[in-house]
C-alpha positions as CSV (number, residue, x, y, z in Angstrom):
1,X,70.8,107.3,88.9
2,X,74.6,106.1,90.4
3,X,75.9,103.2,90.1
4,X,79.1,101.7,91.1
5,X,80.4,97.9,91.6
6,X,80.9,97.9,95.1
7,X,82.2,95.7,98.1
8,X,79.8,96.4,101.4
9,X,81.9,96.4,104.5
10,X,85.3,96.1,102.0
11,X,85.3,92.7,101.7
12,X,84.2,89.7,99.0
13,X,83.3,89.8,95.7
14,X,82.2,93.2,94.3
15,X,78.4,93.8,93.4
16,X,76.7,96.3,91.3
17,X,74.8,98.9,93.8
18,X,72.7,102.0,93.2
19,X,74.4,104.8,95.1
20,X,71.7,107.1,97.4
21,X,72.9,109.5,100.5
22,X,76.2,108.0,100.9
23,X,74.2,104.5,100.9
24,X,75.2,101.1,98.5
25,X,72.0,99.2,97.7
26,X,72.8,96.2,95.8
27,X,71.3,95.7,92.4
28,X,70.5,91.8,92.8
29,X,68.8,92.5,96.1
30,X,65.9,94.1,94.5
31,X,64.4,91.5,92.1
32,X,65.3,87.9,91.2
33,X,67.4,87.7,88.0
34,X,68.7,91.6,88.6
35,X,72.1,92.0,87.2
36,X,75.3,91.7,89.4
37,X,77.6,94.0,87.1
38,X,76.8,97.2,85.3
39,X,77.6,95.6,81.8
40,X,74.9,93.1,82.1
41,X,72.5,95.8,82.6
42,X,73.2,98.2,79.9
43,X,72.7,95.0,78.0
44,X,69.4,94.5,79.4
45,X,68.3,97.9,77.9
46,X,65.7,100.6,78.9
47,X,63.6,97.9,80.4
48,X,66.3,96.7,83.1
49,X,67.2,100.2,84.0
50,X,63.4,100.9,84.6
51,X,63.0,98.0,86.6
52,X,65.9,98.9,89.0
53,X,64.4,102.3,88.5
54,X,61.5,101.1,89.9
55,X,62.2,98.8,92.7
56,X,64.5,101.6,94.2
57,X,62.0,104.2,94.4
58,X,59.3,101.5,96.2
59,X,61.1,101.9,99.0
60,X,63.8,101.8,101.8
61,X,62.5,98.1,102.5
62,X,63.1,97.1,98.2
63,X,66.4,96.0,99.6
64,X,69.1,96.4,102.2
65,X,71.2,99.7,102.6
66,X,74.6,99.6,103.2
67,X,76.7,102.6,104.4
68,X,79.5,103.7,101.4
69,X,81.6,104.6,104.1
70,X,83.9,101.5,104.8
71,X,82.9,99.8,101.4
72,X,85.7,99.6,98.7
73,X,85.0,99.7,95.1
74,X,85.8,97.8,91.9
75,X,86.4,99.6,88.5
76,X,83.2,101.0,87.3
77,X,83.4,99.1,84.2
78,X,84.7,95.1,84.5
79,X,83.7,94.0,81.1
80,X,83.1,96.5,78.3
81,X,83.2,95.0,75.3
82,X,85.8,97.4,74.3
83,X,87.8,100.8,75.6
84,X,88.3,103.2,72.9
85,X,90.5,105.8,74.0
86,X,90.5,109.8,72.1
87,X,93.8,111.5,72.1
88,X,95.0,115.2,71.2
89,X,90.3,116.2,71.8
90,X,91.8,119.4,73.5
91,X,93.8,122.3,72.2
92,X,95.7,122.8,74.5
93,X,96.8,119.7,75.5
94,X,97.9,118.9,71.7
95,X,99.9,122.0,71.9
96,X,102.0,121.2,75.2
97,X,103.0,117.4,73.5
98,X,103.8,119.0,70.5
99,X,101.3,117.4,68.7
100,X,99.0,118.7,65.7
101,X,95.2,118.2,66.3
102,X,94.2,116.3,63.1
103,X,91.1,116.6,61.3
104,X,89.9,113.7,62.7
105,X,89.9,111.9,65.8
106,X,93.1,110.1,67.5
107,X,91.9,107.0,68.4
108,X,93.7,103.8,69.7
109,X,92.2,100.9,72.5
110,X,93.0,100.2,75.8
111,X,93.5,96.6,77.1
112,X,91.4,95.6,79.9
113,X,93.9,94.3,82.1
114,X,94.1,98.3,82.4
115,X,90.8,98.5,84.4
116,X,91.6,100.0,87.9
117,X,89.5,100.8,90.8
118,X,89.2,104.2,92.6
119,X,91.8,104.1,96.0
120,X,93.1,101.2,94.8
121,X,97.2,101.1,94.1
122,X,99.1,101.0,90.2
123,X,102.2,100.2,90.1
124,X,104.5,99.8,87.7
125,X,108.4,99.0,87.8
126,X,111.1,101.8,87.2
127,X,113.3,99.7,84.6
128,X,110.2,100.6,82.4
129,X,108.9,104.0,82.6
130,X,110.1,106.8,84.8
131,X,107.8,108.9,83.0
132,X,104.4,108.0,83.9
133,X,102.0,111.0,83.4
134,X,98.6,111.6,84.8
135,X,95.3,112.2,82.4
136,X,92.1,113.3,83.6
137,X,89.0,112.3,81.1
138,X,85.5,112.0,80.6
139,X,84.5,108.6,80.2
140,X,81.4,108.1,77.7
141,X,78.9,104.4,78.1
142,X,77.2,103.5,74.8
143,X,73.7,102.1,75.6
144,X,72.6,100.8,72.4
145,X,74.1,99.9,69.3
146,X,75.8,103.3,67.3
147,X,76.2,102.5,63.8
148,X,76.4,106.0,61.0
149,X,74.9,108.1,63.9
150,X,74.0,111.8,63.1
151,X,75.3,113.8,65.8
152,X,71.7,115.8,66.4
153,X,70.7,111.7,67.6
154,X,74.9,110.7,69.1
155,X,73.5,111.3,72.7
156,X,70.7,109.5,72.8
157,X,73.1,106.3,72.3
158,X,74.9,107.3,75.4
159,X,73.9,105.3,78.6
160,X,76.3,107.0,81.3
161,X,79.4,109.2,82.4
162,X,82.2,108.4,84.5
163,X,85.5,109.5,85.2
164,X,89.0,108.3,84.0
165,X,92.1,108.4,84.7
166,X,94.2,108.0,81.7
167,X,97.9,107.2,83.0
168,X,100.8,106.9,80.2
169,X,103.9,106.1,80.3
170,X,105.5,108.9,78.3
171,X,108.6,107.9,77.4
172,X,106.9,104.4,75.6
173,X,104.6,106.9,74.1
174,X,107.1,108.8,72.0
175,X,108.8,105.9,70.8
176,X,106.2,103.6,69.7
177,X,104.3,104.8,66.7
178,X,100.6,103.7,68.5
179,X,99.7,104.6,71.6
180,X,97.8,101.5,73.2
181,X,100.8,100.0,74.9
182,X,102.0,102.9,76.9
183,X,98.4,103.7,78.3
184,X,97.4,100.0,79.2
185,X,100.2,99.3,81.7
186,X,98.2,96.6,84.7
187,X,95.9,99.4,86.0
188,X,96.8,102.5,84.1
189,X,92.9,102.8,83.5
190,X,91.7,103.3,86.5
191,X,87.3,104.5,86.2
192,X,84.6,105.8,88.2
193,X,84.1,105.2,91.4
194,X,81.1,106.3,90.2
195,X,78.5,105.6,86.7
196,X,76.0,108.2,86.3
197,X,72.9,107.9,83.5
198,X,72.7,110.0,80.9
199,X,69.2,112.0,82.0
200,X,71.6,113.3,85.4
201,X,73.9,114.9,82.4
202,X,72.1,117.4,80.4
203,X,75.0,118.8,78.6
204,X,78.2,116.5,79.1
205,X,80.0,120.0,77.5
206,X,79.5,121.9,80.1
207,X,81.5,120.2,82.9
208,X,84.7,121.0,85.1
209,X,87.1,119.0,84.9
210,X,90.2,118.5,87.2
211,X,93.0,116.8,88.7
212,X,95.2,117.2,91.8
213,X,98.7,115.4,92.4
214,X,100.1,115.2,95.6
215,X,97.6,117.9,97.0
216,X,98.6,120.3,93.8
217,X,95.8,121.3,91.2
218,X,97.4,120.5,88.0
219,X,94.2,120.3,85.3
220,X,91.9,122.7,85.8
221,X,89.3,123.0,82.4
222,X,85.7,122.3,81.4
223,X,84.8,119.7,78.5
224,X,83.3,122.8,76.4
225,X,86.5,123.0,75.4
226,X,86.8,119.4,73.6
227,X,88.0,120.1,69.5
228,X,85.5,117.3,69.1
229,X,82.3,116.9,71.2
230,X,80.8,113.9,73.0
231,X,78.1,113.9,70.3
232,X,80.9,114.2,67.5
233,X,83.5,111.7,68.8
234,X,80.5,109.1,68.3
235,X,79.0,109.7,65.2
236,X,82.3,109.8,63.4
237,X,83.2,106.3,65.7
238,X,79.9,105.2,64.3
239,X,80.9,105.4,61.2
240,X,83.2,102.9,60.9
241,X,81.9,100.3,63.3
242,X,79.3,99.4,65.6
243,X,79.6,101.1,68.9
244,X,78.0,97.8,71.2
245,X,76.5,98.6,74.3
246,X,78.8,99.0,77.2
247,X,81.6,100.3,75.4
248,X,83.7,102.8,77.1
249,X,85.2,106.3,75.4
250,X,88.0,108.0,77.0
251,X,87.2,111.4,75.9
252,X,90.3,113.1,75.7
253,X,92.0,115.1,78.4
254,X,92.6,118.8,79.1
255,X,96.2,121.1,79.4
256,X,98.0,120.7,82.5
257,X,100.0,117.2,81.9
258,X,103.0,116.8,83.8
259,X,105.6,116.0,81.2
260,X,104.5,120.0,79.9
261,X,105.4,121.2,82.7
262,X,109.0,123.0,83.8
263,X,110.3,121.3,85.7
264,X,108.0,118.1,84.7
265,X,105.6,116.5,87.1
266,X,105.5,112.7,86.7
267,X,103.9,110.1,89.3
268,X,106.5,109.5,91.6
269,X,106.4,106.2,94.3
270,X,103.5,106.8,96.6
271,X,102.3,109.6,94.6
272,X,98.7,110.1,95.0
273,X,96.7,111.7,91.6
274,X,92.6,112.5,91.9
275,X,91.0,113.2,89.1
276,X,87.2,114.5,88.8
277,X,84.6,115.5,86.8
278,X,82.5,117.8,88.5
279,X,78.5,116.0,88.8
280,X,80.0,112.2,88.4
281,X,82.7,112.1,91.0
282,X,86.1,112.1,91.9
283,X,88.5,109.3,91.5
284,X,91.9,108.8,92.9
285,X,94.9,106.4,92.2
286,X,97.6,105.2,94.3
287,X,101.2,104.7,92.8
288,X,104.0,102.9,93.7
289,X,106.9,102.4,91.3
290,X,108.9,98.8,91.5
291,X,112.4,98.4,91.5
């Protein structure tokens, strides 16, 4: 199934919706006591999904349909319980920073006021960065508790895919020993529009995955070519904590980031960046730098 939080028409407070034929049917339309935000039901467990599951496929008269065209969309997460982010997961994009792959994972978290929405606006003013860099990811959804997984059973912890966008502030990033700041700028995270479960994902290493910048392909890769695998990145996670349901993992982005480039390629005012994951959807950013 898709999901996404959703605003029928463009207007008022967003609502979880199941995504069909270019169609948003609203999740608390279909039962009393259905959840109104995608957290609340990966909390509510196989069960919940069923049940929407269910009520969807009684019927075009479950609920009312509302076209996606002329809807706008909130971020596809609002309330994980937390984002961790995975740098330096592929070769080549360790190599154009200048950065050695470790044996294990990069990890650092992203703040929440970092949430964006696809076609909404970042902005960020010039004073701070003037090296703002584009990212594209595959974002991961825990569905139930991950604690000392085995990678042969990592997947079957995963509830859903989206797509990511992980902006950073380059400059901040090579002076600051940690990495959370520079990535968690007010909408530097922008996900989705779209969720997709894990059954419409057979093998979340075998997807292409892309971004564009101001019409120009600039990442062009498939996640087969992660260091460290979907299934990997949690089981080691695992390992050191519980991985709660609804937590978000930035998976690590491909070659092709602008600050590698000659000449360099950073997000300019009224830039526009898309990023995509072929099977989940694309997602694209707005940017307007403040002076």
């Amino acid at each position: 199934m898709r999901f996404a939080h959703v605003r029928p028409g463009g207007a008022g407070d967003p609502v979880l919706a199941v995504i069909i034929d270019r169609q948003a049917i609203p999740v608390p339309a279909l039962f009393d006591g259905a959840p109104a935000d995608l957290q609340t039901l990966i909390a509510g467990g196989d069960e919940a999904l069923d049940r929407v599951r269910a009520a969807v496929d009684a019927g075009p008269d479950a609920a009312p349909r509302h076209p996606l065209d002329g809807a706008t969309f909130a971020s596809a997460v609002t309330n994980p319980p937390t984002i961790l982010a995975i740098g330096l997961n592929y070769a080549a994009h360790s190599s154009e920073l200048g950065l050695k792959t470790d044996t294990g994972a990069t990890v650092f978290v992203l703040w929440p006021n970092s949430l964006a929405a696809h076609e909404t606006t970042t902005s960020w003013p010039r004073s701070l960065s003037e090296s703002v860099d584009y990212e594209a990811e595959l974002g991961v959804l825990i569905g139930r508790p991950a604690k000392d997984v085995d990678i042969d059973a990592a997947l079957d912890h995963v509830w859903g895919y989206t797509v990511v966008n992980d902006i950073t502030a380059r400059d901040i990033q090579f002076s600051e020993a940690q990495w959370s700041r520079c990535k968690s700028f007010d909408g530097f995270t922008p996900t989705g529009p779209f969720v997709v479960t894990a059954d419409e994902v057979p093998d979340p290493q075998d997807l292409h995955i892309w971004a564009v910048v101001d019409g120009h392909l600039v990442q062009d890769a498939t996640t087969g070519q992660m260091v460290r695998s979907v299934a990997t990145l949690i089981s080691q996670l695992s390992r050191s904590a519980t991985l709660l349901p609804g937590t978000l993992i930035s998976t690590g982005s491909p070659g092709g980031a602008g600050y590698s480039r000659d000449p360099q390629i950073f997000l300019r005012d009224r830039s526009t960046v898309t990023v995509g994951v072929d099977g989940i959807g694309e997602l694209t950013t707005h940017c307007r730098i403040l002076d």
